[in-house]
C-alpha positions as CSV (number, residue, x, y, z in Angstrom):
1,X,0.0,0.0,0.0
2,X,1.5,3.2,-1.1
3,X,1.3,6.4,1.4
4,X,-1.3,8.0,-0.2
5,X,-3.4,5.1,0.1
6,X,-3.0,4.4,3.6
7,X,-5.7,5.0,6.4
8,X,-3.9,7.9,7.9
9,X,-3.6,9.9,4.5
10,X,-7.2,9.1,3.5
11,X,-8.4,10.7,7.1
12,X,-6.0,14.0,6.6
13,X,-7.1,14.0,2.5
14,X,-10.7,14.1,3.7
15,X,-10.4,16.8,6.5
16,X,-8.6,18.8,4.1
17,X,-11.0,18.7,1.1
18,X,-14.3,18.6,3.1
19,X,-13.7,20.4,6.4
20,X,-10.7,22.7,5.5
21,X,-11.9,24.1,1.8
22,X,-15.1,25.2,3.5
23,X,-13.5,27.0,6.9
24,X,-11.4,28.4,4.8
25,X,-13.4,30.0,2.2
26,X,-15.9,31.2,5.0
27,X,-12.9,33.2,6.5
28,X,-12.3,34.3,3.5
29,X,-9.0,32.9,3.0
30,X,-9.6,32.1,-0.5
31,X,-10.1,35.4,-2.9
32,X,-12.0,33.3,-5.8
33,X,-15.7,32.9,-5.7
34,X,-16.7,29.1,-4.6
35,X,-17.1,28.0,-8.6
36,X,-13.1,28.0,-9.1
37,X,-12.5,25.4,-5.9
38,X,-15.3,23.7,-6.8
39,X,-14.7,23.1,-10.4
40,X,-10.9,22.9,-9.6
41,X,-11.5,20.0,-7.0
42,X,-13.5,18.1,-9.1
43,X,-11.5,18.3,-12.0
44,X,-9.3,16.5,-10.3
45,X,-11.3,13.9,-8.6
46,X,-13.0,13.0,-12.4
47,X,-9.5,12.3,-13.5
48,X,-8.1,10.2,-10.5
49,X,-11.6,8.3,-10.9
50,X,-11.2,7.9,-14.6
51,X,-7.1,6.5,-14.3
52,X,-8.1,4.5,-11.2
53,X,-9.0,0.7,-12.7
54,X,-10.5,-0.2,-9.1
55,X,-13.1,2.5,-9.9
56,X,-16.3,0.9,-12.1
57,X,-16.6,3.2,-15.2
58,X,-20.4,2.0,-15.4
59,X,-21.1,4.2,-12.2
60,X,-20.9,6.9,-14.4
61,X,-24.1,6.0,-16.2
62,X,-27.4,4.4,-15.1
63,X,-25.6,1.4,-14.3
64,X,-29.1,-0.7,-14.6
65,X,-30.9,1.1,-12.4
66,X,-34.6,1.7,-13.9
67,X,-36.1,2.5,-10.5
68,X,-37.7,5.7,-10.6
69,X,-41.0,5.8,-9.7
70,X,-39.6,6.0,-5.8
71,X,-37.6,8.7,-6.8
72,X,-39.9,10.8,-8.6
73,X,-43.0,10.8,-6.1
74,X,-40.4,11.5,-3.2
75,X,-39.5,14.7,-5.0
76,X,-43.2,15.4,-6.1
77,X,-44.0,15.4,-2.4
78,X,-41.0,17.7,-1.4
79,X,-41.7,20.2,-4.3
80,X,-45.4,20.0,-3.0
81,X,-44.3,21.1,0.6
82,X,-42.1,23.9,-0.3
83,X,-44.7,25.8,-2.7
84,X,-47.1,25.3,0.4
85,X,-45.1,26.2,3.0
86,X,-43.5,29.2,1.2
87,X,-46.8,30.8,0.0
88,X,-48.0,30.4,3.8
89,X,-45.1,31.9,5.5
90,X,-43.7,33.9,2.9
91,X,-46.1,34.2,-0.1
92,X,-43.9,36.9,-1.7
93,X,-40.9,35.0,-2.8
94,X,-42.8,31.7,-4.2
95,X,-41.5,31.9,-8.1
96,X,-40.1,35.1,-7.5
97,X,-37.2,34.6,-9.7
98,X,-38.9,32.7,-13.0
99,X,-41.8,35.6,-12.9
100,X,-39.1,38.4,-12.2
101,X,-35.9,37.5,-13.6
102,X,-37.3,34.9,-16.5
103,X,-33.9,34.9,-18.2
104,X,-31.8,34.5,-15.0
105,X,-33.8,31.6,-14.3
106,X,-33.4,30.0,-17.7
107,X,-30.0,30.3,-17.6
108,X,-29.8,29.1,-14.0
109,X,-31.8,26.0,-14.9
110,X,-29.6,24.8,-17.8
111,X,-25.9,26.0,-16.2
112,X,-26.9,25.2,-12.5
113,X,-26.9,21.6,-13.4
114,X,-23.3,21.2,-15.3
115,X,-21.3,23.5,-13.0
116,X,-22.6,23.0,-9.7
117,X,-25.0,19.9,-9.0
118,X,-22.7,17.4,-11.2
119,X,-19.3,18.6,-9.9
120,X,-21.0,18.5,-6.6
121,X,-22.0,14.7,-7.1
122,X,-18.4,13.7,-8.2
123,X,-17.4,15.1,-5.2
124,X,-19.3,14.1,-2.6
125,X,-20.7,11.0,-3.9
126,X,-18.6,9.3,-6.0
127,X,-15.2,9.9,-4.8
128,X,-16.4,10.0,-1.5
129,X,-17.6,6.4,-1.2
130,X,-15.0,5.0,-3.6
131,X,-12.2,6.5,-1.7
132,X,-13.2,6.7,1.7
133,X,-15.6,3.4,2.2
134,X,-13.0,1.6,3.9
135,X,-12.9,3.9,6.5
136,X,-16.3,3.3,8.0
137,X,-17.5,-0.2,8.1
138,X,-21.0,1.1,9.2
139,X,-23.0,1.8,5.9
140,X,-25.2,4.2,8.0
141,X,-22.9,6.4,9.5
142,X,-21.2,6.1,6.0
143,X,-24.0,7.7,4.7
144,X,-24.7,10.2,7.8
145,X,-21.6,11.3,7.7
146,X,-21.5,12.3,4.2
147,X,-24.5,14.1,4.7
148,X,-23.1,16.2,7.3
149,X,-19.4,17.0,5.6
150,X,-22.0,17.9,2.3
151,X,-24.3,20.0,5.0
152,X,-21.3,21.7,6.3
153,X,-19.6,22.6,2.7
154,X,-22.9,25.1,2.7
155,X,-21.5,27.2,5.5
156,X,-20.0,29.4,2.5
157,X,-23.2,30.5,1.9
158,X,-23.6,32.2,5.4
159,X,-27.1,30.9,6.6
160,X,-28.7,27.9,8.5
161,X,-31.4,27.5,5.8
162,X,-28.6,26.5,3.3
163,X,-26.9,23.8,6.4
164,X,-30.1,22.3,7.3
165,X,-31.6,21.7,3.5
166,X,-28.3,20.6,2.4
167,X,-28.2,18.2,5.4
168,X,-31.4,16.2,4.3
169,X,-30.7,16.7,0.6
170,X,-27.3,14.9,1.7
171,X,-28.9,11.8,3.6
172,X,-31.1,11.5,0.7
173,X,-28.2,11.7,-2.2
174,X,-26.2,9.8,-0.4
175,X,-28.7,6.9,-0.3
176,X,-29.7,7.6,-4.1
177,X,-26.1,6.5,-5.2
178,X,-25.4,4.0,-2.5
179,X,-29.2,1.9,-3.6
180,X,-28.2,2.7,-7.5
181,X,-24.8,2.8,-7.7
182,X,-25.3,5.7,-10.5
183,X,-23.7,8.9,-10.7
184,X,-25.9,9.8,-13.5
185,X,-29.1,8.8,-11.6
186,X,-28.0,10.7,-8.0
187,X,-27.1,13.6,-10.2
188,X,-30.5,13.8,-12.2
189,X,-32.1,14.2,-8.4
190,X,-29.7,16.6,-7.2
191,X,-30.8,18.7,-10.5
192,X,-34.2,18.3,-9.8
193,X,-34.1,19.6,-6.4
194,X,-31.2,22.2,-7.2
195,X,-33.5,23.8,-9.6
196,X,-36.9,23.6,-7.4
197,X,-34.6,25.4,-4.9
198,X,-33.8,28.7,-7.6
199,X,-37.9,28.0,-9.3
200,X,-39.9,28.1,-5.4
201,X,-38.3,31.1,-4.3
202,X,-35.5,29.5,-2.0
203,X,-32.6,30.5,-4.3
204,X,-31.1,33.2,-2.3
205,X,-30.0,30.8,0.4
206,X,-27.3,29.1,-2.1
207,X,-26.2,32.0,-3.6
208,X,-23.1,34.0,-3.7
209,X,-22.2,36.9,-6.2
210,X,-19.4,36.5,-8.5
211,X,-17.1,38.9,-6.6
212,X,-17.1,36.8,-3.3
């Protein structure tokens, strides 16, 4: 076993990437807005999974998985709840941006997808379990944990309503990949969700402008 494959490395490799990126770009310690670590990191990550022949190349696509009826009511229900619970408690925001800003929210819902929700899902889902399975035996707090270091990558965006969503959204992409063993499937649901976020009226929580 080489160095960088050993236990000890794997621990520091993930404190670095998924605890230290985000402290540091929430004390502003790094003066490029969050799409230039994101993309850079996952760059990086797509190529060490593409060279890596322990890494199954089918993960990358549906991998078999035609179970998507599950899926689909799950996010029919969520998307249900938010337009209710926004026009209750906040009836002002609920499609603010598509009825407002119809271009902004075009482009959000065709780029939001390739730059953020799929580098996010190499990230935290496919490297994730590929690399750092081994490290806990326990498929639950496998999943939990990733969950929380996905929750906690949201402190960037300065606001608990960004931590908490992200922590559910986590348990449930986590478990999406894990049960289909897709990165193409977990990252058709993060895009769903992603873009209900931007369409309901939530969008402000997981935004930064381009000179932060």
């Amino acid at each position: 076993m080489t160095f960088t494959g050993s236990k000890i490395f794997k621990i520091f490799e993930l404190s670095l990437v998924y605890v230290g990126l985000p402290v540091l770009y929430y004390l502003d310690y790094i003066p490029f807005h969050k799409a230039i670590p994101l993309l850079f990191v996952f760059a990086v990550f797509l190529v060490l999974l593409l060279l890596n022949k322990d890494f199954n190349k089918s993960r990358f696509g549906f991998n078999g998985f035609n179970h998507w009826r599950p899926l689909i009511i799950r996010f029919l229900i969520i998307a249900s709840l938010f337009v209710i619970l926004i026009s209750i408690f906040s009836p002002g925001k609920l499609f603010l941006l598509p009825r407002e800003r119809t271009g902004l929210w075009i482009i959000i819902m065709i780029f939001y997808p390739v730059w953020s929700a799929y580098p996010q899902e190499i990230i935290f889902r496919s490297w994730f379990f590929h690399r750092y399975e081994e490290l806990f035996r326990n498929e639950r707090l496998l999943i939990i944990l990733n969950a929380v270091l996905f929750s906690f990558s949201h402190v960037i965006f300065r606001n608990w309503v960004a931590i908490i969503f992200s922590f559910f959204a986590g348990i449930i992409f986590a478990s999406t990949y894990r049960k289909s063993d897709s990165l193409l499937v977990v990252f058709i649901e993060h895009m769903l969700y992603g873009n209900l976020i931007f369409t309901v009226g939530l969008g402000e929580y997981f935004y930064l402008p381009m000179n932060n």
